[in-house]
LUMNUBA-269381 format. One record per residue: x, y, z of N, C-alpha, C in turn; residue in one letter. Coordinates in pm, whole numbers, plus 50000, padded with zeros to 5 digits. Layout:
<rs>
{{X,Y,Z},{X,Y,Z},{X,Y,Z},"A"}
...
</rs>
This chain:
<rs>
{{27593,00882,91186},{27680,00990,91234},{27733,01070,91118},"X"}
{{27748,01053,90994},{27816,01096,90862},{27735,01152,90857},"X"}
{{27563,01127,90850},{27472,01192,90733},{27439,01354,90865},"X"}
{{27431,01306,90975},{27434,01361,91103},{27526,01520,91112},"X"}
{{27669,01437,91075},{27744,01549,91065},{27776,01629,90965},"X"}
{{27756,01602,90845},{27710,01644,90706},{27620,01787,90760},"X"}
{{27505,01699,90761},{27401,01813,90795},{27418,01982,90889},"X"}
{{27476,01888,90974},{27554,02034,91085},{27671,02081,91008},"X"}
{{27731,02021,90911},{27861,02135,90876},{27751,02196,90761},"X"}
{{27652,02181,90673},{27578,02246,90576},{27495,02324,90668},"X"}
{{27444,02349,90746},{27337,02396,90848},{27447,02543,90890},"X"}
{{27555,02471,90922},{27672,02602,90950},{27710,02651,90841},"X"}
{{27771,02601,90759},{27781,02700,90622},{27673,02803,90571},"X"}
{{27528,02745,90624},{27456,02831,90581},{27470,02957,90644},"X"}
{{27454,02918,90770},{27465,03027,90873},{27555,03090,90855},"X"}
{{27681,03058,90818},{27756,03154,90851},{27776,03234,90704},"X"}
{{27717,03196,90590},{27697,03247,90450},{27597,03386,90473},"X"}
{{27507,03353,90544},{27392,03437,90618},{27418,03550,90654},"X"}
{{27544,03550,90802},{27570,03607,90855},{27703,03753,90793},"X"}
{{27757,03638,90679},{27845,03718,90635},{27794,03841,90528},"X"}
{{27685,03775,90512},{27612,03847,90402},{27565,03964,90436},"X"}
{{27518,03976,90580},{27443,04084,90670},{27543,04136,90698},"X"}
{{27682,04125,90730},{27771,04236,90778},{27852,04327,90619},"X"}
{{27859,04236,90507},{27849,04300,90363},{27759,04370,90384},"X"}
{{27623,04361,90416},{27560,04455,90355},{27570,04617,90459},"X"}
{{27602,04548,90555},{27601,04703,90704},{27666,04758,90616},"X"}
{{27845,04700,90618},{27954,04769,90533},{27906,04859,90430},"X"}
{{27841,04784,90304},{27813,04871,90223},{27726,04983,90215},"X"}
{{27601,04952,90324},{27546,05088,90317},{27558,05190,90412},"X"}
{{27699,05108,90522},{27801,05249,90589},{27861,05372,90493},"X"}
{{27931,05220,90390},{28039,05303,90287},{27927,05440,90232},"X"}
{{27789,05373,90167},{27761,05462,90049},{27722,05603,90161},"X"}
{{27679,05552,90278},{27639,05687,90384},{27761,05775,90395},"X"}
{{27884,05722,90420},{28000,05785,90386},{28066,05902,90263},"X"}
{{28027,05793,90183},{28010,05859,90043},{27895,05999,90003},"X"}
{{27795,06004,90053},{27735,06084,90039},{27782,06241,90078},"X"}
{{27786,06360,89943},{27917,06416,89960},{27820,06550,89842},"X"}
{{27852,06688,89886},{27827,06784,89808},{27946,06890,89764},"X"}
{{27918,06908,89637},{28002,07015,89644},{27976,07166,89561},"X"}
{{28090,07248,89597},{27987,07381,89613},{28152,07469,89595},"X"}
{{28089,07608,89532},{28212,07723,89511},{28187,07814,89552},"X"}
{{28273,07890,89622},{28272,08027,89692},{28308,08135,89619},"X"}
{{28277,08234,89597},{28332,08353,89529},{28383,08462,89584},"X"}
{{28479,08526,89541},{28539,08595,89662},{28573,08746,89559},"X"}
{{28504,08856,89586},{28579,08963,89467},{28567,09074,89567},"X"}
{{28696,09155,89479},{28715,09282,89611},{28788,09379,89466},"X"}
{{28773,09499,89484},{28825,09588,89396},{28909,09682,89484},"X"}
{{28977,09727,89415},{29089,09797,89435},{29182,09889,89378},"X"}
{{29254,09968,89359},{29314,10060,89284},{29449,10043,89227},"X"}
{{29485,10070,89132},{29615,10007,89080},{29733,10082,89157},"X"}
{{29825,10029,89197},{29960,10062,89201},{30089,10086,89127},"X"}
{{30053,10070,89039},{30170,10058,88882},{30107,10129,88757},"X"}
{{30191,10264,88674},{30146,10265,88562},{30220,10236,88470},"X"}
{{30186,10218,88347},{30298,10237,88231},{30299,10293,88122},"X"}
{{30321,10421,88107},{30261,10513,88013},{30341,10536,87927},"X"}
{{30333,10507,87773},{30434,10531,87664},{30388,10665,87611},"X"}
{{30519,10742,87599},{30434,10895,87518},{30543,10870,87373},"X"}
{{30459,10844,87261},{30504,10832,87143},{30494,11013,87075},"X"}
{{30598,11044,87027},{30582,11196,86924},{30628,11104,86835},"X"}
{{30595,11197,86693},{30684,11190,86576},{30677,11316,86530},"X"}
{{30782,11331,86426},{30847,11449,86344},{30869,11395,86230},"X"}
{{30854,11504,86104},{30880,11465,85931},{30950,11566,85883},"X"}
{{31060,11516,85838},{31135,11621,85738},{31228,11628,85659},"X"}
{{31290,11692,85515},{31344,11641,85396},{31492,11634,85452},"X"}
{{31516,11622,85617},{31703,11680,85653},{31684,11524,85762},"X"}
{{31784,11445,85740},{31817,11333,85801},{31864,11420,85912},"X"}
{{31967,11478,85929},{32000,11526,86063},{31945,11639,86156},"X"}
{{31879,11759,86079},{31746,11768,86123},{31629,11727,86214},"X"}
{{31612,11611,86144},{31528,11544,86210},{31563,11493,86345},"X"}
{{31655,11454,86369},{31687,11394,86465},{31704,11490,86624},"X"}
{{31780,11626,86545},{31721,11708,86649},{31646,11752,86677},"X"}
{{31531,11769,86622},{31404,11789,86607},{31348,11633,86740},"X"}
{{31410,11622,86674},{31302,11438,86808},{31401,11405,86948},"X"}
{{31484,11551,86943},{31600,11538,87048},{31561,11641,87159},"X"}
{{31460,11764,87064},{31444,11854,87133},{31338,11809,87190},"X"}
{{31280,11771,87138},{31107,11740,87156},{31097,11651,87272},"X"}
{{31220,11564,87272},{31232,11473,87377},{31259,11530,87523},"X"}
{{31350,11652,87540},{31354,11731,87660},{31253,11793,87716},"X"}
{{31202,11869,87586},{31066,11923,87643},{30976,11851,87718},"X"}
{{30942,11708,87658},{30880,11629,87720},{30935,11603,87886},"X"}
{{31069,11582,87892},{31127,11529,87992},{31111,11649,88122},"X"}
{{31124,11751,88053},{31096,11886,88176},{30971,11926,88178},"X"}
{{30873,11892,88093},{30721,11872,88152},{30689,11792,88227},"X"}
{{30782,11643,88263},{30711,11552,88321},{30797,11592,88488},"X"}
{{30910,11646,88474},{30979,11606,88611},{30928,11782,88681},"X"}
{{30915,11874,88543},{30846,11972,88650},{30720,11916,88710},"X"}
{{30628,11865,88670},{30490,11799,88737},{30515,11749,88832},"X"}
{{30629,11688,88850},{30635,11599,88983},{30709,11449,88968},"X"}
{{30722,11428,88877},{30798,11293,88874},{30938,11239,88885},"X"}
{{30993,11205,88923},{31166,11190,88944},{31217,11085,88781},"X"}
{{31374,11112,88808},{31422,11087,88689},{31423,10945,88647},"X"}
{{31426,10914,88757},{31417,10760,88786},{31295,10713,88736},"X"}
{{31202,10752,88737},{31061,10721,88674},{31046,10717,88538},"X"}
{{31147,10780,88466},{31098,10814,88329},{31253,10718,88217},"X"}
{{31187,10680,88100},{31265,10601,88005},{31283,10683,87920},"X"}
{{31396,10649,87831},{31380,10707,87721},{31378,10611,87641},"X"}
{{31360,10606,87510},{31390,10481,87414},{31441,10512,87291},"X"}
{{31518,10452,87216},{31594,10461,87133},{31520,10547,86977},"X"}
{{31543,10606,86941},{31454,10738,86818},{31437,10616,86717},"X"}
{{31332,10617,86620},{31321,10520,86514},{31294,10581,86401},"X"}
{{31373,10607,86298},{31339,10702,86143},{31353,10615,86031},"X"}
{{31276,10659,85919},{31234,10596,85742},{31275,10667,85680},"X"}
{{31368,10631,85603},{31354,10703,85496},{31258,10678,85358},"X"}
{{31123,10787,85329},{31063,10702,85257},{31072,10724,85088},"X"}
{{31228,10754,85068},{31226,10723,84935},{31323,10568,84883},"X"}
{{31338,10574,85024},{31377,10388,84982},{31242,10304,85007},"X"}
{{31129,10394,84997},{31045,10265,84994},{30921,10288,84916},"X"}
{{30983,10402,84837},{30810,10481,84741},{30858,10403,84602},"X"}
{{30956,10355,84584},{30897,10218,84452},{30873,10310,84345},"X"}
{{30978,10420,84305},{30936,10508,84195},{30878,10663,84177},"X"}
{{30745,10603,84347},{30662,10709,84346},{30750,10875,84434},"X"}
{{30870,10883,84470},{30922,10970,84540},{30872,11136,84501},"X"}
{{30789,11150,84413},{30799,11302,84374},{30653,11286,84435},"X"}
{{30589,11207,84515},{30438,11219,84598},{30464,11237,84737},"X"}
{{30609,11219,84791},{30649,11239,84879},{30680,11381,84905},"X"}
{{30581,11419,85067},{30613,11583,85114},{30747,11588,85189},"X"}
{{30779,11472,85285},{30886,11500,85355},{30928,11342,85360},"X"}
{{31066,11367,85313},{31112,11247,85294},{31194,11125,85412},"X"}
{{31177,11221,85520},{31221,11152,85696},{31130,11185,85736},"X"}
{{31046,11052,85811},{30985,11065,85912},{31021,10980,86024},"X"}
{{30997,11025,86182},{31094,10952,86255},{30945,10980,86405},"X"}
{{30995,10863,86522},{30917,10855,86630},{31005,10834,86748},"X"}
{{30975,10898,86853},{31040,10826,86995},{30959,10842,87102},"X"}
{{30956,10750,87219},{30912,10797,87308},{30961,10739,87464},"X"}
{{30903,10844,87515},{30931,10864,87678},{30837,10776,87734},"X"}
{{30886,10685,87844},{30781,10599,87927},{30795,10598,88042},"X"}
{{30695,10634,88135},{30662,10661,88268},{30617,10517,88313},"X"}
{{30733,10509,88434},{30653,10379,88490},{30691,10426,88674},"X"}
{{30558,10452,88711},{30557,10509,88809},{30450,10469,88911},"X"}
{{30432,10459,88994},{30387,10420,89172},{30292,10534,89170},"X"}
{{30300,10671,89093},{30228,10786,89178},{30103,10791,89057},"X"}
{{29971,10757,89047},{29853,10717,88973},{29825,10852,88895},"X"}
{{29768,10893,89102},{29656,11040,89029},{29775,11128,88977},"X"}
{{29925,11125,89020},{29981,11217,88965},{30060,11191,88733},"X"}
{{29999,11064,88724},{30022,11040,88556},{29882,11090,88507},"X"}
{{29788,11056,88591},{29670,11068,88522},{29659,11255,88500},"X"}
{{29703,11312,88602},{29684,11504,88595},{29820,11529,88441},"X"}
{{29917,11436,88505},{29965,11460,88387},{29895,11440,88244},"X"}
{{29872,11357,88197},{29855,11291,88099},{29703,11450,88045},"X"}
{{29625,11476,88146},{29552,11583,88117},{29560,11684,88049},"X"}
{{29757,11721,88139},{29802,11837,88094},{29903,11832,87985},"X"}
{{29912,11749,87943},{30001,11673,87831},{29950,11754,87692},"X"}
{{29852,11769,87648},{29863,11833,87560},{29849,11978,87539},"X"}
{{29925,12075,87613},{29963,12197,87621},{30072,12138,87535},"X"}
{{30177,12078,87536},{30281,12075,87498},{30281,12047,87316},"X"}
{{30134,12042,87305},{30118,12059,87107},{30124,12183,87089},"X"}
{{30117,12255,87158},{30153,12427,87112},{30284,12460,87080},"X"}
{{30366,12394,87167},{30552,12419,87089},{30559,12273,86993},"X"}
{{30488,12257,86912},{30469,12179,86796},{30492,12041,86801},"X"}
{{30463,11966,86924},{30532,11826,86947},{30367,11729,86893},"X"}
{{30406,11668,86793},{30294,11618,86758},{30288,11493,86812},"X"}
{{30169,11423,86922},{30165,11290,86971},{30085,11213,86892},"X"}
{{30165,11050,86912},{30054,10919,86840},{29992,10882,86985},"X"}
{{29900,10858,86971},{29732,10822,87039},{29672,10731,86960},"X"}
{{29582,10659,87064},{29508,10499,87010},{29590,10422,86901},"X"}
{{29721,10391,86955},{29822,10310,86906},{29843,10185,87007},"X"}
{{29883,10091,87011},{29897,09964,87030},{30036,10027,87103},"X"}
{{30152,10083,87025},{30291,10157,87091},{30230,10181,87202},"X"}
{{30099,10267,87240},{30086,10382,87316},{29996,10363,87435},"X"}
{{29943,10233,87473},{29854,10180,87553},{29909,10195,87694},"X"}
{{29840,10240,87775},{29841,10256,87893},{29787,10168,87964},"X"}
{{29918,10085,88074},{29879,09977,88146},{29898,10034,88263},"X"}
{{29740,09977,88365},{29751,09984,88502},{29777,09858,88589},"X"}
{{29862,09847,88679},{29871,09715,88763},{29859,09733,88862},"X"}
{{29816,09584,88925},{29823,09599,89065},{29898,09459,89136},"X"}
{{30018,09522,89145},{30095,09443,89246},{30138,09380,89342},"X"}
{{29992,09466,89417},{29989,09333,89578},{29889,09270,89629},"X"}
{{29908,09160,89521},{29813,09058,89537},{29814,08961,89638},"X"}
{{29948,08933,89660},{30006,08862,89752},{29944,08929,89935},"X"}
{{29897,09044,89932},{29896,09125,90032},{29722,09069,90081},"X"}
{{29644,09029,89949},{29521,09023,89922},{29470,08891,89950},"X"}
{{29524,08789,89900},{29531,08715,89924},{29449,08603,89988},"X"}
{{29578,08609,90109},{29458,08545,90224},{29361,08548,90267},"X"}
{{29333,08713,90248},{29150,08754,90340},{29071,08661,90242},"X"}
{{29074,08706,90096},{29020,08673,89992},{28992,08477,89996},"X"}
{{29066,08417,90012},{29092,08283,90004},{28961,08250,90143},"X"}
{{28964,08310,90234},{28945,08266,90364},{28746,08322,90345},"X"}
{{28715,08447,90271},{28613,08439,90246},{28566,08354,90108},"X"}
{{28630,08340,90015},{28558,08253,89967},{28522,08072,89979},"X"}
{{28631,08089,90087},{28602,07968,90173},{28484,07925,90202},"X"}
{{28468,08046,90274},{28308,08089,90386},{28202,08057,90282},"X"}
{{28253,08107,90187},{28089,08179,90111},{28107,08017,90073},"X"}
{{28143,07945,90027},{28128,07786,89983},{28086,07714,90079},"X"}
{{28105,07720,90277},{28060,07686,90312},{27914,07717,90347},"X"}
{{27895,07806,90395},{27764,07870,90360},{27635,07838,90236},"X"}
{{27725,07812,90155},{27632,07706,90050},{27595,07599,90072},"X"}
{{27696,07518,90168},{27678,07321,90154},{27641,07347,90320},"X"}
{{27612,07438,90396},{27546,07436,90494},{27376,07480,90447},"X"}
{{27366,07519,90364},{27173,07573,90357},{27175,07444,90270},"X"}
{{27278,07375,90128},{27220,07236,90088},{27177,07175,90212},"X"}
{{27303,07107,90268},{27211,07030,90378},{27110,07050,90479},"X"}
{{27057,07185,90506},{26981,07166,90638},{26869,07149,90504},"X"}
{{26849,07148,90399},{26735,07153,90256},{26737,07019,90250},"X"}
{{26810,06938,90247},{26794,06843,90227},{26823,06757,90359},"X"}
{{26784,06804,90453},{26738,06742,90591},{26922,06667,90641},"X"}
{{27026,06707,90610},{27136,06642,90629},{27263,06714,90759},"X"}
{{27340,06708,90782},{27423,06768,90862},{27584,06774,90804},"X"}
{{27625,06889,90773},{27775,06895,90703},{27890,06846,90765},"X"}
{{27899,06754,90689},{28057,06696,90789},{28198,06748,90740},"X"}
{{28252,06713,90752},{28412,06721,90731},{28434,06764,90581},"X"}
{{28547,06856,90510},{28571,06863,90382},{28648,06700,90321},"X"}
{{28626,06697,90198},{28644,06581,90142},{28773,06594,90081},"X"}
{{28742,06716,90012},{28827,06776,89892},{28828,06943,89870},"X"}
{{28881,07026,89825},{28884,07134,89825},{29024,07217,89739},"X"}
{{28982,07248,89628},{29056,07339,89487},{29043,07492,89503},"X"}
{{29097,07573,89487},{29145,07703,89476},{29183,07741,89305},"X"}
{{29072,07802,89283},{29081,07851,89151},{29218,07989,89126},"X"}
{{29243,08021,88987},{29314,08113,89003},{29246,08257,89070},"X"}
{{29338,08315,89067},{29303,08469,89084},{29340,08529,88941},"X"}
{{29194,08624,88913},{29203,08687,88785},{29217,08835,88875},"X"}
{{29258,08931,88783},{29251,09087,88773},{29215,09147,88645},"X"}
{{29140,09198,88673},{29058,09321,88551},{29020,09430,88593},"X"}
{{29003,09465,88483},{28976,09665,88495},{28827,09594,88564},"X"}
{{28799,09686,88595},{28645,09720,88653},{28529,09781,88521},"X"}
{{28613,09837,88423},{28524,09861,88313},{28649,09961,88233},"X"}
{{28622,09975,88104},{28696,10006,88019},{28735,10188,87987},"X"}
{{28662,10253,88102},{28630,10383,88134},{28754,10427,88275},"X"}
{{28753,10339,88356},{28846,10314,88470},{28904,10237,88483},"X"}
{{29043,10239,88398},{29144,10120,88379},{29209,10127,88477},"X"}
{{29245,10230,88598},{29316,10211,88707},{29238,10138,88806},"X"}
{{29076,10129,88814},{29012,10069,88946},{29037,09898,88874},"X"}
{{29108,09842,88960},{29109,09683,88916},{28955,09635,88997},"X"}
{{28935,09498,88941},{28827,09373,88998},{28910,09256,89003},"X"}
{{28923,09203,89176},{29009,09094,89185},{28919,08980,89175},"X"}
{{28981,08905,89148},{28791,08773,89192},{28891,08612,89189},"X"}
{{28825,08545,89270},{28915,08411,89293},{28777,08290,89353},"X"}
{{28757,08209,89272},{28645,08111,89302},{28733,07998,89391},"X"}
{{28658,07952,89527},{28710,07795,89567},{28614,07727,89516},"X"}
{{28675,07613,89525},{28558,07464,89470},{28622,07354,89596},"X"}
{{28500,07337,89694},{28520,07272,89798},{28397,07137,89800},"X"}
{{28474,07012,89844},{28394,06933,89868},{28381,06861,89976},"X"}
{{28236,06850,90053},{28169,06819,90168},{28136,06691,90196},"X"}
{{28131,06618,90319},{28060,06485,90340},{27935,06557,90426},"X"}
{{27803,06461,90360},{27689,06492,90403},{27695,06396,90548},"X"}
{{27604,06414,90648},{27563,06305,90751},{27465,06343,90804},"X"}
{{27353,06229,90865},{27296,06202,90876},{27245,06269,91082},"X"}
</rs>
């Protein structure tokens, strides 16, 4: 009866070593079917026109009279100011900024008798305005105003003209919702390619949103662009 019952509890251990082994293995090659998973990015770009400018108008003036000068970059400054609000712009739109002058015989180190005019001084007016095509007609007609002697700095770093676009927030969603699409649309042609059926998202990231000029010729037309990175379960 010992060697008897021995045998049947080893006969069952086997079995049931057997059995456990076959439902490990279902499990695991449920899990890895589970696991089986693609992933894929949508791109989403839309262009658009800026809403914001910011236009610095730098003059300068040179001359041997400290106080002089200053009216000189006082006058120059009105003129400017009644060219821009006759065009069309309100007062509210326009900055002024504080006048900046050298004297450059505190800084010629000896050399002062090479010096033509011994003040030179800069200020400028900055437009930050909502109305596009109406800076850009300006900015056209902007230099009529070198004829009553207002001399402007151009391709200055001071003097760069920024376009923005501010409603991004407005943009947004459409944007998010097609590049959704366009990612699914990808892990739907993977799988019918690879003979599979798209299941459920796994995972799914939202890249930033960039803005750029559209090209360096049309700094007001922006290029919005925003990539998703979405991930898929494959099935069978």
């Amino acid at each position: 009866m010992t060697t008897r019952s021995s045998m049947i509890i080893g006969l069952g251990f086997v079995v049931g070593l057997t059995i456990m082994a076959l439902i490990l293995s279902k499990g695991f090659i449920s899990y890895k079917e589970l696991d089986r998973t693609v992933v894929v990015k949508g791109l989403a770009q839309k262009e658009v026109k800026a809403d914001l400018v910011i236009w610095p108008i730098k003059f300068i003036k040179a001359s041997n009279n400290n106080s002089e000068l200053y009216e000189e970059l006082e006058n120059d400054t009105k003129k400017i100011l009644d060219f821009l609000e006759k065009i069309g712009f309100k007062k509210e739109e326009l900055t002024i900024l504080a006048p900046s002058v050298n004297d450059k015989f505190a800084q010629s180190y000896g050399n002062s008798d090479r010096v033509k005019f011994r003040y030179s001084g800069s200020n400028k007016v900055v437009v930050y305005s909502n109305n596009i095509e109406l800076a850009q007609k300006a900015m056209k007609e902007l230099s009529t105003l070198g004829k009553e002697g207002i001399t402007f700095m151009q391709n200055d770093y001071d003097t760069r003209i920024e376009y923005l676009f501010t409603k991004l927030n407005e943009v947004k969603p459409k944007m998010v919702e097609e590049a959704t699409q366009s990612a699914r649309d990808t892990a739907l042609k993977f799988a019918q390619d690879s003979k599979s059926n798209l299941g459920k998202i796994k995972k799914a990231s939202q890249g930033q949103f960039s803005i750029r000029a559209r090209d360096k010729n049309t700094e007001h037309i922006k290029k919005i662009r925003v990539v998703s990175t979405v991930e898929y379960y494959l099935v069978d």
